[in-house]
KESENU-463453 format. One line per 8 residues: number of its first residue (from 1); their letters; for each residue x, y, z of N, C-alpha, C. Coordinates in steps of 0.001 Angstrom, whole numbers, plus 500000, padded with zeros to 6 digits. Layout:
N
NUM	A	X,Y,Z,X,Y,Z,X,Y,Z; ...
END
This chain:
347
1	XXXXXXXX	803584,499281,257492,804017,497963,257887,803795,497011,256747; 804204,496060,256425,804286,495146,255746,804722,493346,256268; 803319,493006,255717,803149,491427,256137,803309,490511,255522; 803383,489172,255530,803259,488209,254949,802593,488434,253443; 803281,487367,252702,802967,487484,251301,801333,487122,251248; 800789,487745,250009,799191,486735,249530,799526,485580,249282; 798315,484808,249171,798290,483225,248913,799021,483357,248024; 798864,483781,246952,798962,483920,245164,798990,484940,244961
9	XXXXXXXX	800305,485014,244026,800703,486560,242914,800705,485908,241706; 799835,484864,241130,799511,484522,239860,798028,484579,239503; 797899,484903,238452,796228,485510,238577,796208,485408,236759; 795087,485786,236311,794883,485531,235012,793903,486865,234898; 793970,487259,233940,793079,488522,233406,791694,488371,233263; 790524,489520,234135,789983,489357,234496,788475,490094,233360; 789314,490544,232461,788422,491629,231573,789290,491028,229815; 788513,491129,229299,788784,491082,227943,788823,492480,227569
17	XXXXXXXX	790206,492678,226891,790777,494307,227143,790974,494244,225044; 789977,493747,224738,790374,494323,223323,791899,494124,222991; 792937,492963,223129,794198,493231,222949,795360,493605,223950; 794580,494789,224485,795054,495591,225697,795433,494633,226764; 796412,494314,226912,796743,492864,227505,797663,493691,229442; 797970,494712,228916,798248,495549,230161,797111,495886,231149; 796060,496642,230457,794644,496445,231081,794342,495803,231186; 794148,494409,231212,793564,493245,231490,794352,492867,232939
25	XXXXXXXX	795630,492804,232406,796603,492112,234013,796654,493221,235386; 796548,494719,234805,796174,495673,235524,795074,495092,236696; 793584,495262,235651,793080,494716,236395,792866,493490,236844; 792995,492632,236729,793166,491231,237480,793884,491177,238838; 795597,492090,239113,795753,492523,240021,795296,493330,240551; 794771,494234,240446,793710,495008,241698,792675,494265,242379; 792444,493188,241514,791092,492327,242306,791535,491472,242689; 792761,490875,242693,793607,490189,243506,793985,490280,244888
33	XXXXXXXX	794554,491756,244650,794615,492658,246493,793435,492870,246662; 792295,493086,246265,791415,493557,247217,790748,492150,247901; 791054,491583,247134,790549,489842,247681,791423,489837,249303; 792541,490197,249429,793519,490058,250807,793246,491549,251157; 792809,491683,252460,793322,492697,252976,793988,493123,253280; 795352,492286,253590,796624,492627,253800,797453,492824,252641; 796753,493060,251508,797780,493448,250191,797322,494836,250020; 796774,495862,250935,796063,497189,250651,795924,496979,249468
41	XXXXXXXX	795285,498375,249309,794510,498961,247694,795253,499070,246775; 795138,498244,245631,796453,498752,244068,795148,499188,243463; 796096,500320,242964,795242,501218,241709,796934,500873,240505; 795952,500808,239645,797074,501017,238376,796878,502009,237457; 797734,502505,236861,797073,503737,235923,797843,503098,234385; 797173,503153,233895,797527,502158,232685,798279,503605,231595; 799179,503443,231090,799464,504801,229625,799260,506285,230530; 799835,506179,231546,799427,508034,232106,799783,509082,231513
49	XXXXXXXX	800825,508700,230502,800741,510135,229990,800015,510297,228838; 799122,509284,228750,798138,509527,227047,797120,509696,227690; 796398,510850,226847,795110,511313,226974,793990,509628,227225; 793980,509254,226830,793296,508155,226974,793928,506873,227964; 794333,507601,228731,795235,506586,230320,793451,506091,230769; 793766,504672,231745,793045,504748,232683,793295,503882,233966; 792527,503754,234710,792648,503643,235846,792357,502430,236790; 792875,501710,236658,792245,500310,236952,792314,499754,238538
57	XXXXXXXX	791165,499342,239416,791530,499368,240868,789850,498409,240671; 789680,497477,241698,788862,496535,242361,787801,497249,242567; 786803,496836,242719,785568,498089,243466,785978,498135,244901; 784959,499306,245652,785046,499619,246885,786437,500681,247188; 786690,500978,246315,787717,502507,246358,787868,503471,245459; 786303,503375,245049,785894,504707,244420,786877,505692,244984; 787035,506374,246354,787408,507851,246975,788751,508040,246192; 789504,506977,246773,791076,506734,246139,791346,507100,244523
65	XXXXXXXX	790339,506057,243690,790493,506013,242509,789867,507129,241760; 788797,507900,242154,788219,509170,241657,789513,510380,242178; 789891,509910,243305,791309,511294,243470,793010,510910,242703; 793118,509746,242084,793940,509430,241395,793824,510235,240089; 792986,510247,239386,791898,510118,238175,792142,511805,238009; 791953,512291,239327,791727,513940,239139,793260,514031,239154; 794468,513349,239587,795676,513913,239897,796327,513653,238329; 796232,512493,237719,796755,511993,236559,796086,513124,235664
73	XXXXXXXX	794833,512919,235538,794266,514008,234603,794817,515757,234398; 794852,516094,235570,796013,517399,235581,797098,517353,235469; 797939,516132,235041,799500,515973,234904,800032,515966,236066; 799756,515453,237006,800256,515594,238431,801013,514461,238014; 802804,514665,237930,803945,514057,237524,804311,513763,239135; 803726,513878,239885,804691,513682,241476,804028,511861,241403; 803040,511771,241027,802526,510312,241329,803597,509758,241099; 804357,509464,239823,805261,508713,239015,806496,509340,239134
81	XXXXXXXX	807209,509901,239622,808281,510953,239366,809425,510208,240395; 810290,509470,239755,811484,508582,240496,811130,507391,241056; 809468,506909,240319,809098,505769,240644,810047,504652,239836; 810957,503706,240846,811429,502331,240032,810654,501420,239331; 811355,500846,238465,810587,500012,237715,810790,498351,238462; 812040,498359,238973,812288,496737,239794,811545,496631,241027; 811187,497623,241476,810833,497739,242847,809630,498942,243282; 809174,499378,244484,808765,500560,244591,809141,501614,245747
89	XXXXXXXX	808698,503152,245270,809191,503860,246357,808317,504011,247548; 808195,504523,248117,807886,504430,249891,807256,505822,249941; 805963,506515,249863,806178,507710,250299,804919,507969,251031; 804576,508745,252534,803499,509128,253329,802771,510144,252433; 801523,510028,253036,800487,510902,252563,801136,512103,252312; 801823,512883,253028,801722,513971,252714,802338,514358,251920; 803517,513262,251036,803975,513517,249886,803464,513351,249056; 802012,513007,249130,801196,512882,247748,800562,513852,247171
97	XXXXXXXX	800016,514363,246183,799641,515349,245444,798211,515844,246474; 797918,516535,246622,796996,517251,247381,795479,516479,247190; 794878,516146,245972,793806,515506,246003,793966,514436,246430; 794836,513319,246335,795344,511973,246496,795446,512093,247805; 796382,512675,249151,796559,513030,250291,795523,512773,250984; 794258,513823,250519,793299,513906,251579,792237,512770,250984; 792112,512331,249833,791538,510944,250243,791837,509311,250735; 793379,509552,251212,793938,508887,251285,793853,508736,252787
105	XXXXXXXX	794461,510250,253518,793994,510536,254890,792243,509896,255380; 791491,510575,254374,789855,509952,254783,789644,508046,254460; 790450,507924,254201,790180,506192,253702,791370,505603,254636; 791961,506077,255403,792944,505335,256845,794221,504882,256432; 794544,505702,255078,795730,505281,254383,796953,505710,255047; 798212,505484,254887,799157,505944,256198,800376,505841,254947; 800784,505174,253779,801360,505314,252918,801420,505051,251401; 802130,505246,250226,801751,504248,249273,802993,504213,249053
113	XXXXXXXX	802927,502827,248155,804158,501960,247612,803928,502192,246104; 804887,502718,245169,804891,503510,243830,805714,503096,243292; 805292,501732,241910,806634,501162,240883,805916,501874,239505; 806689,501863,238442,806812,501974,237248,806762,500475,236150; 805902,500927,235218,805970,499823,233961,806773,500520,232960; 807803,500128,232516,808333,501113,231225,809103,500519,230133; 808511,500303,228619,809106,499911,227830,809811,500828,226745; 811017,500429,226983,811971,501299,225670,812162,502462,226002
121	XXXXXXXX	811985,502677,227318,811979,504312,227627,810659,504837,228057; 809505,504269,227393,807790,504679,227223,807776,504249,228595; 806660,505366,229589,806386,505243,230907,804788,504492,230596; 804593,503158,230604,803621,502815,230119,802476,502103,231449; 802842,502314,232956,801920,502095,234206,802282,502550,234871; 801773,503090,235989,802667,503435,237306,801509,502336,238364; 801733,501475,239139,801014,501024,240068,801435,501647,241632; 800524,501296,242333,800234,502441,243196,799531,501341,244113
129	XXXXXXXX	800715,500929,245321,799565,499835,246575,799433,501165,247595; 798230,501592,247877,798210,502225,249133,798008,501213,251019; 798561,501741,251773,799357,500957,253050,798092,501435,253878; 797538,500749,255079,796278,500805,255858,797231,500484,256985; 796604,500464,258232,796723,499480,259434,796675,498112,259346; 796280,497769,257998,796597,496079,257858,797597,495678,257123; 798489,496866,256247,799565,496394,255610,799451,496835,254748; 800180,496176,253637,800367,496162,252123,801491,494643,251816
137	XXXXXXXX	801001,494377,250918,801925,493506,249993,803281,493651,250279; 803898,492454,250412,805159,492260,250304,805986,492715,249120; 807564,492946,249883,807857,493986,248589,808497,492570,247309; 808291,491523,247967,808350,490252,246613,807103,490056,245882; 806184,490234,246367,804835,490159,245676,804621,491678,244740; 805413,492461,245644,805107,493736,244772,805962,494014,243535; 806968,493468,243608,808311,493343,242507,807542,491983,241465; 807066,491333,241893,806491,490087,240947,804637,490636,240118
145	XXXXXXXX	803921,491435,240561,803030,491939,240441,803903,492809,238900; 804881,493737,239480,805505,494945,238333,806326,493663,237298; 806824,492769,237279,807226,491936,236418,806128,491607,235585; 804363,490838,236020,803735,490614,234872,803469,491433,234721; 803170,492935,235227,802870,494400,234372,803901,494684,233199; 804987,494684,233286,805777,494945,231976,805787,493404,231298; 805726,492760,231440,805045,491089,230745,804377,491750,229370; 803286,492383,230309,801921,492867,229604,802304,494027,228743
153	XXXXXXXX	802620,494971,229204,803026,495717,228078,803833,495788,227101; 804842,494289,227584,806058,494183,226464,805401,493477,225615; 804205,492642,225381,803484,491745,224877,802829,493018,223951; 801867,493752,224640,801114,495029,223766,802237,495426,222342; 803144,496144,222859,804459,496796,221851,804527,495717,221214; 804601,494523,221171,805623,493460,220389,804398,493289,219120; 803162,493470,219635,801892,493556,219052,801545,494511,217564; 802199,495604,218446,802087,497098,217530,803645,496850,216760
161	XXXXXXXX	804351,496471,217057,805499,496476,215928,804976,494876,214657; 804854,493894,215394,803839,493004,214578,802991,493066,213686; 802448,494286,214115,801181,495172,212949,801447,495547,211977; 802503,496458,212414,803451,497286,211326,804491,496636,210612; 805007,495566,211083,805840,494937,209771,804671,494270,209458; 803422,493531,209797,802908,492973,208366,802127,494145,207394; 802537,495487,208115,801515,496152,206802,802564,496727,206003; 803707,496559,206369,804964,496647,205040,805155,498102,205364
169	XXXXXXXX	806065,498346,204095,807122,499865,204726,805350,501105,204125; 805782,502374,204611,804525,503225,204436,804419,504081,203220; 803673,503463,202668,803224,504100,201213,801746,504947,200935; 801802,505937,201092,800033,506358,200737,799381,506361,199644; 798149,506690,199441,797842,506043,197933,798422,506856,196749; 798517,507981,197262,799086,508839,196442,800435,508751,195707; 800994,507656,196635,802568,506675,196112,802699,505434,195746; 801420,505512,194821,801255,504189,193904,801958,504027,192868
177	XXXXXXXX	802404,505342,192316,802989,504601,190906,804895,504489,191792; 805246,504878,192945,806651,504489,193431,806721,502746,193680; 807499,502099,192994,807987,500915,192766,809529,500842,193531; 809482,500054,194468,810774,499619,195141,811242,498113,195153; 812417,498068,195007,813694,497060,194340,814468,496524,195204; 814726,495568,196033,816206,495251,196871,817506,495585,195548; 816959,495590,194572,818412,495892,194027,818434,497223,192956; 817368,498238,193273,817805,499275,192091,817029,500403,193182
185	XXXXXXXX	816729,501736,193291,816272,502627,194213,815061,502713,193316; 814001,503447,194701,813260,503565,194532,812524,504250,193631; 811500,504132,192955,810959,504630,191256,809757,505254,191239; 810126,506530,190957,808679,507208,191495,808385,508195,189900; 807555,508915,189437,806828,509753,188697,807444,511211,189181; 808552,511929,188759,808587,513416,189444,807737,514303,188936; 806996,513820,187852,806341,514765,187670,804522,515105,187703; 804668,513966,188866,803214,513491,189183,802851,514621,190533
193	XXXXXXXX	802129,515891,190414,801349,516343,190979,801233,516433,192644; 800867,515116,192867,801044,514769,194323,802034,514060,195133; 803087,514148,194231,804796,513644,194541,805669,514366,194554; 806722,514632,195208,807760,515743,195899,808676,515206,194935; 809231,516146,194130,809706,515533,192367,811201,514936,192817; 811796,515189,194506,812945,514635,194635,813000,513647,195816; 811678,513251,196406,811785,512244,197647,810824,511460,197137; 809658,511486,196170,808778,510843,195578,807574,510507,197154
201	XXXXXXXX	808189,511463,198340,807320,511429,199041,806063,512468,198491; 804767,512085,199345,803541,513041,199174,804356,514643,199346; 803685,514931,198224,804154,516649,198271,803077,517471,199203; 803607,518406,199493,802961,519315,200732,801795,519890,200648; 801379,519903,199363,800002,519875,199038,799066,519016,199170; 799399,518018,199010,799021,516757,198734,798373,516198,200044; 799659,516535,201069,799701,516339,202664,798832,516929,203074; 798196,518570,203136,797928,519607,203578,796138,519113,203319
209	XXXXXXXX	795708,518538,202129,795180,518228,201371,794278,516859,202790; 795087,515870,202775,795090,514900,203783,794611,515404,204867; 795198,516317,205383,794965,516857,207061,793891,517249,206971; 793381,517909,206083,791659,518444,206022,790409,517423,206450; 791159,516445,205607,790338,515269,205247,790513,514691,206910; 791171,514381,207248,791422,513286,208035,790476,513395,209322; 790244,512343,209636,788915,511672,210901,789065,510308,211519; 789463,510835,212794,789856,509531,213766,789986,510023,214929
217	XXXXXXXX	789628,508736,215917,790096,509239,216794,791556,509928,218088; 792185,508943,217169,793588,509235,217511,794332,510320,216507; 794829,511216,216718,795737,512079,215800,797128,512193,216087; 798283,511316,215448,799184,511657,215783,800473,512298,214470; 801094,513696,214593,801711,514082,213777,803078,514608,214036; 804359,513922,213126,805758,514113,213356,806341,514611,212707; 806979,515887,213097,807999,516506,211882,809360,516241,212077; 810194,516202,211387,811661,515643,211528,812444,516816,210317
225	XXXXXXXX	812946,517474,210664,813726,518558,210700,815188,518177,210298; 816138,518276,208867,817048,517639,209314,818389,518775,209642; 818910,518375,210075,819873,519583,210792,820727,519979,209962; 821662,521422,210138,821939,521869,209469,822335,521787,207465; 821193,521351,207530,821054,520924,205822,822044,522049,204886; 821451,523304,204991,821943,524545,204355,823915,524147,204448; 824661,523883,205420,825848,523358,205449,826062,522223,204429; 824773,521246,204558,825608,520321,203511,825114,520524,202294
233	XXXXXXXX	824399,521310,201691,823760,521936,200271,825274,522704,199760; 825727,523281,200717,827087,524551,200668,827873,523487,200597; 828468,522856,200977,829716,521959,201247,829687,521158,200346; 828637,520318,199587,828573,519306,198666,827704,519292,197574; 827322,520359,197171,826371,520261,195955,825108,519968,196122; 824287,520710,195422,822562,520413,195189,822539,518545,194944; 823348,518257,194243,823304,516713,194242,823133,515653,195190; 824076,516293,195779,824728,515401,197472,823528,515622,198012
241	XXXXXXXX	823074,517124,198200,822017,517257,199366,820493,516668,198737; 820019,516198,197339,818951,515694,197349,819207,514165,197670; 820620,513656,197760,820452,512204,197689,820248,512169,199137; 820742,513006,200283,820425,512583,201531,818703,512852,201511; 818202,513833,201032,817015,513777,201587,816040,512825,200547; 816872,512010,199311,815926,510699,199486,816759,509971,199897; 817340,509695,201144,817982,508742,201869,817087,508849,202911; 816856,510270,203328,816373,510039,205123,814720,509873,204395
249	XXXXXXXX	814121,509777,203005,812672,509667,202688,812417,508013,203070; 813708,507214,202418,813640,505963,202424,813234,505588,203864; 814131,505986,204740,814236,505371,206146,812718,506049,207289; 812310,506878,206527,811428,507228,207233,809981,506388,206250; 810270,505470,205790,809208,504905,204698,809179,503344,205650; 811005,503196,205836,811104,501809,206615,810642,501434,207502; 810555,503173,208307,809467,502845,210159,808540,502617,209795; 807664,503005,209086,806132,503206,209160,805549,502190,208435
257	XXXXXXXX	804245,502740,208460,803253,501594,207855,802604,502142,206472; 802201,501109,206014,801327,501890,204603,800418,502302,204836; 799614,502758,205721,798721,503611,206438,799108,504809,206385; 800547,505285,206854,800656,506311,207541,801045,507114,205891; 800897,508898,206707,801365,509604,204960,802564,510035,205203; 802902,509861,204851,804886,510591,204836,805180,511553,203729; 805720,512509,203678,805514,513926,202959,806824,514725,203357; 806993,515507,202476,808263,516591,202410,807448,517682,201767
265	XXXXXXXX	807380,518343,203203,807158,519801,203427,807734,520800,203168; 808625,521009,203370,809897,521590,203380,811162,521782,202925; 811910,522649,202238,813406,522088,202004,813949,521247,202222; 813721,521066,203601,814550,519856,204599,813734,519390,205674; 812459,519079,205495,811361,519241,206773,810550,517821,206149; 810259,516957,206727,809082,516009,206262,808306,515663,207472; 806923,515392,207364,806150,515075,207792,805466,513607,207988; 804792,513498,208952,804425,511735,208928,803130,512257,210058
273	XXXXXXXX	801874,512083,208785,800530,511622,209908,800323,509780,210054; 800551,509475,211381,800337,508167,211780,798280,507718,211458; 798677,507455,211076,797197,506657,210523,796174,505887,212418; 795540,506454,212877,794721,506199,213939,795759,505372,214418; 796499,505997,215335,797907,504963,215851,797758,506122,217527; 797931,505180,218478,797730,505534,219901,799023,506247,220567; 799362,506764,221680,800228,508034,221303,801211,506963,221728; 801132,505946,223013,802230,505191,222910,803244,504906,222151
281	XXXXXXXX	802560,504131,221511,802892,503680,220061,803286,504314,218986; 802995,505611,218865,803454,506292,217616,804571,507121,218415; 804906,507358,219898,805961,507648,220560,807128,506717,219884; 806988,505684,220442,807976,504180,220009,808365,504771,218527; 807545,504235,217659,808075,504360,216276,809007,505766,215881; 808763,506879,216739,809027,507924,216446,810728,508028,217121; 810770,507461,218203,811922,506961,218738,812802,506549,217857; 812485,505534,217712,812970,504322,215982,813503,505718,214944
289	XXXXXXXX	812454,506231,214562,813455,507234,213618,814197,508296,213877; 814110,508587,215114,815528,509880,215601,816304,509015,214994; 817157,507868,215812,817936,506684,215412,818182,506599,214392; 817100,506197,213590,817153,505887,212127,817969,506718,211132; 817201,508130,211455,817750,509021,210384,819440,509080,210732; 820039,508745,212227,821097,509568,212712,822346,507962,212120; 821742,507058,211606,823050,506273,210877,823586,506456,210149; 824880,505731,209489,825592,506268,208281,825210,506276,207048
297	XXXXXXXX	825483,507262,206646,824575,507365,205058,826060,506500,204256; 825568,505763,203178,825823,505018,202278,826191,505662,201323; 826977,506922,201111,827556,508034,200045,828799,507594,199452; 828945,507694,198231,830123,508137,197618,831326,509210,198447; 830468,510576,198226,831137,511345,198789,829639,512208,199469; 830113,513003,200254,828766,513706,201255,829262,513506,202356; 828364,513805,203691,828534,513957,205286,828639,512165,205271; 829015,511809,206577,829099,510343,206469,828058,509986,207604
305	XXXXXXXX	827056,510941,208507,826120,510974,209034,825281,512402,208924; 823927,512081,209250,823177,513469,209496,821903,513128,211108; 822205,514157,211883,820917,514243,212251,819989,515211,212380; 818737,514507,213174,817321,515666,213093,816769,515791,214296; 816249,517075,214178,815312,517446,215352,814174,516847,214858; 812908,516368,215988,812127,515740,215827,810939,516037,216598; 810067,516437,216011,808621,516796,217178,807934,516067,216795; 806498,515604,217903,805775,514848,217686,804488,515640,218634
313	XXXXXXXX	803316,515602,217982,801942,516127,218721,801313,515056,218943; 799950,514670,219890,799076,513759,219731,797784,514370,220120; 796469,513856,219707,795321,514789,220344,794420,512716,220023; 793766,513185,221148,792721,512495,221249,791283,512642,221575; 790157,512162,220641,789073,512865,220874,788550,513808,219698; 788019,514610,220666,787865,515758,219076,789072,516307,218595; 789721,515886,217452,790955,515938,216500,790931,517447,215963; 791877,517876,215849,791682,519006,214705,793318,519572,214455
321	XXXXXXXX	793541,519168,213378,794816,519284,212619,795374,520454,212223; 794366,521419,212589,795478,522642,212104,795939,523172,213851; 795585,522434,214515,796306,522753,216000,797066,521719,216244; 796850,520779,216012,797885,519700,216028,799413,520098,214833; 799042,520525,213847,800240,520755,213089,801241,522152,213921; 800246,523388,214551,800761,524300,215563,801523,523293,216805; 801055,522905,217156,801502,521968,218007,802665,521499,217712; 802890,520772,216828,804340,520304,215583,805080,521094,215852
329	XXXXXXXX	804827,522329,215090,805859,523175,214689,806560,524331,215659; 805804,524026,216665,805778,524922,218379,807017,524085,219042; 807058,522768,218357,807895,522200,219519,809111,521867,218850; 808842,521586,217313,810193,521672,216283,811417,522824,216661; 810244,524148,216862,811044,525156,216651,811927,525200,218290; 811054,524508,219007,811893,524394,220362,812945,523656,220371; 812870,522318,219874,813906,521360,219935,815215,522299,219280; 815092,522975,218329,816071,523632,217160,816525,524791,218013
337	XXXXXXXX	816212,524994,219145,816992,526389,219932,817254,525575,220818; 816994,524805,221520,817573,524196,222779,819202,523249,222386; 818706,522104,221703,819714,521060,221497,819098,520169,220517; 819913,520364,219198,819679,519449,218410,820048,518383,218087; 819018,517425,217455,819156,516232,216869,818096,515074,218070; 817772,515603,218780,816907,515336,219861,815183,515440,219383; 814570,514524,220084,812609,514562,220051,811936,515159,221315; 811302,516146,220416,810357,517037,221288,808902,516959,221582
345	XXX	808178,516737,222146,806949,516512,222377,806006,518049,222369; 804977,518168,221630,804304,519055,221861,802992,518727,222941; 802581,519924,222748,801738,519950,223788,800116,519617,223977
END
């Protein structure tokens, strides 16, 4: 059943979220409904599909929020799965994931109401009012609740792209002596050691070199694959085919940050470790360059587009890069048998 609106669906953030401006409004609305009893229980799950999601709900529903916690944590995709983002879906206990169900049943719950936060595609909240014998929130309060939730997260992103254009296009130190021009291409050393003598990206040593080293808590790593290369090496000359691959070096220099390492691995394969960048976020950017690479190349003569398969890993926590790079190349090699020119997520 559903009653009368709350006093107020304007509220102000209740936690200083480090930035995290989604977690903050997250929670502010949960302690909002729990203030009305007739707005049942909101739990929010902030980033569910990143290892580092969490869970934001009022006190006094520990049961609820400890069986959310266990459902998200196992990938239980039914929570979120055809949840709208304008509105929410309608579904009884017993369509809920089995842990969620029966604490839902023991806490006098009878339904929940299930919207989506999602920017650019990124599934970045799912909120979650569970329904009592006293109600739940109106479905205008509940549609205005999911408006400042994507508020909040469109604010976060606008944040992380903010970051990254002021730290300029991505250069590692190792691409110090490359000098770039609005009016002449880019100027690199080919015969500098830790430079790929035809993309003046980090050479694969160099990279390999990096991954050893590297310590953070976030690990995120992208390979971009470009598609049938060997066709345009055959069709247009060793010439043609190094200018595309310092064409797609450039554009993959344009997403990123000078943090991150960008590298050519491969014949036709480059790499990008995101510099302690959260999986959200290095999702987004990674988005940005499917796109990127797949515009018109600026040739004389050559293909007049190219695209790439694209994998991306993330690990959070205890890091370790030679499973994260398995990870990469587990899902590269998937994207490249299924359907190319498409981004694959590893596991």
């Amino acid at each position: 059943m559903t009653i009368a609106p709350a006093p107020s669906t304007t509220f102000e953030p209740l936690c200083a979220a480090a930035g995290d401006e989604l977690a903050a409004t997250a929670l502010a609305a949960a302690s909002q409904a729990a203030e009305w009893l007739g707005n049942g229980i909101l739990i929010v799950v902030v980033r569910p599909e990143r290892d580092d999601h969490r869970i934001l709900t009022a006190e006094g529903t520990g049961v609820l929020r400890a069986a959310v916690s266990v459902a998200v944590a196992s990938g239980n995709h039914r929570l979120w799965t055809d949840a709208p983002v304008d509105g929410t879906v309608e579904r009884p206990t017993r369509q809920l994931p089995e842990v969620v169900s029966a604490a839902a049943d023991a806490s006098g719950v009878v339904a929940a109401h299930i919207g989506a936060v999602r920017v650019d595609g990124s599934l970045e909240g799912v909120a979650i009012w569970f329904e009592s014998g006293a109600g739940v929130a109106s479905m205008t309060d509940r549609r205005h609740t999911l408006q400042l939730l994507s508020a909040a997260a469109e604010r976060d992103a606008e944040r992380w792209h903010a970051e990254s254009e002021a730290d300029g296009p991505a250069q590692s130190p190792v691409q110090a002596s490359c000098e770039t021009s609005a009016d002449e291409a880019r100027q690199f050393d080919p015969d500098d050691p830790d430079l790929d003598a035809v993309t003046g990206l980090t050479s694969r040593e160099c990279f390999e070199r990096a991954l050893e080293l590297y310590e953070s808590d976030h690990a995120t790593l992208v390979v971009v694959d470009i598609d049938h290369f060997d066709s345009i090496a055959n069709e247009y000359g060793a010439d043609i085919a190094d200018r595309v691959l310092f064409d797609v070096a450039d554009r993959l220099l344009d997403e990123c940050r000078k943090s991150d390492l960008v590298a050519r691995i491969d014949t036709d394969t480059f790499a990008i470790l995101f510099d302690d960048a959260e999986r959200s976020s290095a999702l987004r950017v990674t988005k940005r360059l499917l796109a990127r690479v797949a515009q018109p190349l600026a040739l004389a003569s050559g293909p007049e587009s190219i695209t790439a398969t694209i994998a991306m890993s993330h690990q959070f926590g205890l890091v370790d890069t030679d499973e994260l790079m398995e990870s990469a190349t587990d899902a590269l090699n998937s994207g490249k048998r299924s359907a190319r020119g498409r981004l694959t997520l590893g596991t």
